[in-house]
N, C-alpha and C positions, 0 to 999 in steps of 0.2 A: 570504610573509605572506598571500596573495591566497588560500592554501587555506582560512583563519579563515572566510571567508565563501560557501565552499561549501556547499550547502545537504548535510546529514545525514538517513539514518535514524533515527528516534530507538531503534530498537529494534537489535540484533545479527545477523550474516547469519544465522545457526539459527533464531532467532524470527522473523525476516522472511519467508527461504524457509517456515516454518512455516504462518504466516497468510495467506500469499498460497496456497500450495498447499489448506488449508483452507478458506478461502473459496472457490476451485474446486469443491471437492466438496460444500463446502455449498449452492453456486448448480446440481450438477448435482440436487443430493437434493431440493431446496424452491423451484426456481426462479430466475433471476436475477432477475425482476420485485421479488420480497421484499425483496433486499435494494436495489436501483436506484431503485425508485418506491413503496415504503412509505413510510411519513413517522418519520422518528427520534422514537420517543416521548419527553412531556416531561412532566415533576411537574407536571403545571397538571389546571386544572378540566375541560381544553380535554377531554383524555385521561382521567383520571379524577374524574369529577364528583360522584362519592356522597362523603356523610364518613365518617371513621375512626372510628371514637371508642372502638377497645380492644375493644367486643365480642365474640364468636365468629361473631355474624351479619355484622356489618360487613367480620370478615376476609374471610369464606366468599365475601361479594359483591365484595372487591378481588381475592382470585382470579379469580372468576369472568370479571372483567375482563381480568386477565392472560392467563387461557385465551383468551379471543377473537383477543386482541393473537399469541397463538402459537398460533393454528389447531386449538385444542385442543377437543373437545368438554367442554365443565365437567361436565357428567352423569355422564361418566364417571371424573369425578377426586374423591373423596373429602378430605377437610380433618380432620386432627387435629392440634390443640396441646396442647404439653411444655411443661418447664419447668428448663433446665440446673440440674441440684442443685449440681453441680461449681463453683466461682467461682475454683479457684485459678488463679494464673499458674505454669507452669510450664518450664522452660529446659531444652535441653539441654546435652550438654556441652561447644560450644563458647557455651555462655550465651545462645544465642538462643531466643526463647518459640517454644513450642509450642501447637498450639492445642488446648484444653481442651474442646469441645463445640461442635455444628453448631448453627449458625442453620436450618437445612433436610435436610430427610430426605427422598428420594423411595423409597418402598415399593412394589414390584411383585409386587401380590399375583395369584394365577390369575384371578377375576375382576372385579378392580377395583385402582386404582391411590391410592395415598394420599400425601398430600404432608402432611409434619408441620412447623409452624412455632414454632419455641420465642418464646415469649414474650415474649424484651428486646427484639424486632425490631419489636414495637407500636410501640414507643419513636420509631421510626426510619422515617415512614413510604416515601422514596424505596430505604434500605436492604430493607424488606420487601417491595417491589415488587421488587427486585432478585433476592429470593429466590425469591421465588413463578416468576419466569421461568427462573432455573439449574435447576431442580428440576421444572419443566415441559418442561426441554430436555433430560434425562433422558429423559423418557417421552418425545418426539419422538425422539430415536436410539434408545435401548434398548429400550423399548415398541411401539417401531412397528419394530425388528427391522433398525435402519440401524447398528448397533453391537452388539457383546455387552458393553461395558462392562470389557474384558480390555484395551482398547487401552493403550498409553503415556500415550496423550496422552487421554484419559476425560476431565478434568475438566476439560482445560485448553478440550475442542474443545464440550463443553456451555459454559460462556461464551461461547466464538464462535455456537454456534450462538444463544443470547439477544440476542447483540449485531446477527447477521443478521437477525433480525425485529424490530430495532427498540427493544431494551434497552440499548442501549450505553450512553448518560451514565448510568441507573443502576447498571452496573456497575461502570464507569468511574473514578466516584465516588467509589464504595468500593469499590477491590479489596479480595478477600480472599483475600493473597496472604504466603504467611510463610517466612523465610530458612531455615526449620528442616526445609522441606518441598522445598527444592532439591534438584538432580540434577543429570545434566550430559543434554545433547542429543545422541543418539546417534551415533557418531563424530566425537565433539569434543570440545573441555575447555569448554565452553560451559556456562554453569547453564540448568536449564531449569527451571522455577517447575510446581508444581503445578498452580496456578492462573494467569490470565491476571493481569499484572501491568500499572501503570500506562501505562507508554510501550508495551505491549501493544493496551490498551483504544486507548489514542492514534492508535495505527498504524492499525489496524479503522476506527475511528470517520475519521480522513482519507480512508478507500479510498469511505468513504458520501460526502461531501464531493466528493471531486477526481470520481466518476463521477456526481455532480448539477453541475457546473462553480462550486462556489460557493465562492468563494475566503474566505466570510467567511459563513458559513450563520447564518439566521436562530435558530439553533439555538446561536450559542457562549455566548451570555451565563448558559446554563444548566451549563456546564463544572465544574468543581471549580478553586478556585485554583492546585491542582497538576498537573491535568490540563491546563491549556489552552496552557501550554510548550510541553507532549510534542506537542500535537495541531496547533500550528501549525508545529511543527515537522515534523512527517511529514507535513502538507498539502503546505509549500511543496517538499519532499525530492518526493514525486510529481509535481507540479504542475508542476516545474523540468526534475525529470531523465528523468520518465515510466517508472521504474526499478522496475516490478511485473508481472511474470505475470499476475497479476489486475486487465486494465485493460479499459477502457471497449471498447475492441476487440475483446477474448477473449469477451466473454461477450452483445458485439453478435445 
């Protein structure tokens, strides 16, 4: 009965060995500083202080923000918004939704790069900040020639990399992550998600935690309801067992 209170990975060995192996190579590609002693960004004034208010100049300046936050020159990133025509929901055939249209588009033109923001995401403004950094973590791998964008793991390892500087509770938050888009993890029966998935974000966001020693980061009150399970759960699962590739040690 005494196993009930072993402490757990909240994620699976595939996705575990995944993010810790990826986080390696994130910390070889951008530094380990980035992800160690940058400050987890948060929806506040603190981080971003301009207002919103739906504009195109408003968007253009909460970019511009988000570029600074991922080391990006804004100058060289171009902004256009869309507008999904499409609204249907649509299932496949084991009845699970599909998704109908990007919140985000990153375009690699020869000389300039353009990030496209469809329109509902005004709506949402921690979700469009969310965006604007997956879509800038494109151009950080693919743009700067650390990926060709052919990997397995493309989408999944652009979330990590936004989470490594700093975006984690916004993506967190809201994953955008859908059963219709599963796979299995290569030599396994294991699903592997497109996209970074809740106890995903969870696992990431405890490895920033456990290597600041902060058992209760000034930073959890901003968690999502459903996120904050996941993440004290893989806190205490590191914390206890020290049971990560990617620990305070390796990247000493």
């Amino acid at each position: 009965m005494f196993e009930w209170f072993k402490p757990r990975c909240p994620v699976d060995a595939a996705a575990k060995q995944w993010i810790e192996e990826r986080l390696h190579w994130l910390s070889d590609q951008f530094g380990h500083d980035t992800f160690t002693r940058r400050a987890v960004l948060l929806p506040t004034n603190d981080f971003f202080p301009d207002p919103m208010d739906g504009t195109e100049a408003s968007v253009r300046n909460l970019l511009d923000q988000v570029c600074k936050y991922m080391d990006v020159n804004p100058n060289l990133v171009e902004l256009e918004i869309f507008t999904n025509a499409n609204e249907l929901w649509l299932v496949n055939d084991d009845g699970k939704y599909l998704p109908t249209g990007a919140a985000g588009l990153y375009d690699e033109q020869v000389d300039r790069t353009i990030i496209h923001i469809e329109t509902s995401e005004f709506m949402n403004l921690a979700g469009l900040v969310g965006t604007m950094a997956h879509e800038l973590a494109h151009l950080r791998l693919m743009g700067e020639r650390r990926v060709t964008g052919d990997e397995f793991d493309n989408e999944l390892l652009t979330d990590l990399t936004a989470v490594f500087h700093g975006f984690g509770i916004f993506l967190g938050n809201s994953p955008r992550n859908w059963d219709s888009q599963y796979s299995n993890w290569r030599g396994t029966d294991l699903k592997r998600p497109e996209y970074m998935t809740l106890p995903m974000f969870a696992y990431a966001l405890a490895h920033t935690a456990w290597f600041r020693d902060q058992p209760k980061p000034d930073w959890y009150p901003f968690l999502s309801f459903d996120l904050k399970p996941c993440f004290k759960q893989g806190l205490r699962y590191l914390m206890e067992t020290q049971d990560s590739t990617f620990n305070p040690q390796s990247v000493a």
